[in-house]
C-alpha positions as CSV (number, residue, x, y, z in Angstrom):
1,X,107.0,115.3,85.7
2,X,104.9,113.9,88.8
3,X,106.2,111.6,90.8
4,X,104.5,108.5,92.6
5,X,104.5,109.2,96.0
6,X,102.7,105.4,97.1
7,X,101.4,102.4,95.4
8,X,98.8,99.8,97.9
9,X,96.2,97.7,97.3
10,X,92.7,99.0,98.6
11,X,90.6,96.1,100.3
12,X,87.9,98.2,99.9
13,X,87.0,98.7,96.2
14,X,89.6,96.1,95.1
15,X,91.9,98.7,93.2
16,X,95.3,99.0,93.1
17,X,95.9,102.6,93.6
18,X,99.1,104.8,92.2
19,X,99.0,108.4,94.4
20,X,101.0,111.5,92.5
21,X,102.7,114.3,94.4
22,X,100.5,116.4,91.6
23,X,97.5,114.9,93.2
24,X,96.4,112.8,91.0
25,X,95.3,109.1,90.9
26,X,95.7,105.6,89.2
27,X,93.3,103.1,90.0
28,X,93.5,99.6,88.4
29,X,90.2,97.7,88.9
30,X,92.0,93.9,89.7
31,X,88.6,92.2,89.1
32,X,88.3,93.7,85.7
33,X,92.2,92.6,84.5
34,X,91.4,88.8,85.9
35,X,89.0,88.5,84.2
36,X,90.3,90.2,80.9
37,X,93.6,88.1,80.7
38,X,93.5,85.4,82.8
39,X,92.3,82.2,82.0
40,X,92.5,79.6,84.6
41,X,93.3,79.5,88.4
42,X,96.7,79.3,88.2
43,X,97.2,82.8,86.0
44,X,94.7,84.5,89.0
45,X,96.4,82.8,91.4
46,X,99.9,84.7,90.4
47,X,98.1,88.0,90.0
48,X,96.6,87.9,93.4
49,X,100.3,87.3,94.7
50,X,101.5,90.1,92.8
51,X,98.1,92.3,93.8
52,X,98.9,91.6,97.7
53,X,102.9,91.3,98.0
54,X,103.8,93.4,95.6
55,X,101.5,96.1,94.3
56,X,103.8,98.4,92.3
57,X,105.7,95.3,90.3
58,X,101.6,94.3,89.2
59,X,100.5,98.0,88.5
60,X,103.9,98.3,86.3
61,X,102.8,95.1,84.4
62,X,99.3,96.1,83.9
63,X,100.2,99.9,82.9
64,X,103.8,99.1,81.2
65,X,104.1,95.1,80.4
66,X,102.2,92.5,78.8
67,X,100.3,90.4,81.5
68,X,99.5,88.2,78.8
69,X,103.1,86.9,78.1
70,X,104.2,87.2,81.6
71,X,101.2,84.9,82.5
72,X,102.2,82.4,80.0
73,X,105.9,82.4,81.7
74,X,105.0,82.0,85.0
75,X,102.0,79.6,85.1
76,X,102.0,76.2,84.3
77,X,98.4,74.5,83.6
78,X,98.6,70.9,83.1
79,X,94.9,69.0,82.7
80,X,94.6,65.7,84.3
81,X,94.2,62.7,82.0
């Protein structure tokens, strides 16, 4: 079974990238999964936190979770009346 060897975010293509000790490579495209699942500034807000501070817990949600519900949890999105 490979075995991740490191999980960063690249500035430079705006991927979060999973390296393999069997040499190959995971890159999730972060601009491509905002704008798939989230719907307001909040829910991008809280994937750019993950994205930046903790790149491993976001690529396990996008690969292995459901952003979706995990969005829904986290955010709050109140309209002002």
């Amino acid at each position: 079974m490979k075995r991740l060897i490191s999980c960063e975010y690249n500035f430079d293509n705006c991927c979060v990238e999973l390296k393999f000790t069997d040499g190959s490579m995971i890159a999730i495209d972060t601009i491509a999964v905002e704008n798939e699942i989230a719907d307001n500034m909040y829910q991008r807000s809280e994937l750019d936190y993950l994205i930046y501070n903790a790149p491993l817990e976001y690529a396990d949600l996008v690969l292995n979770g459901d952003p979706e519900a995990y969005l829904k949890a986290v955010t709050e999105y109140r309209t002002i009346e």
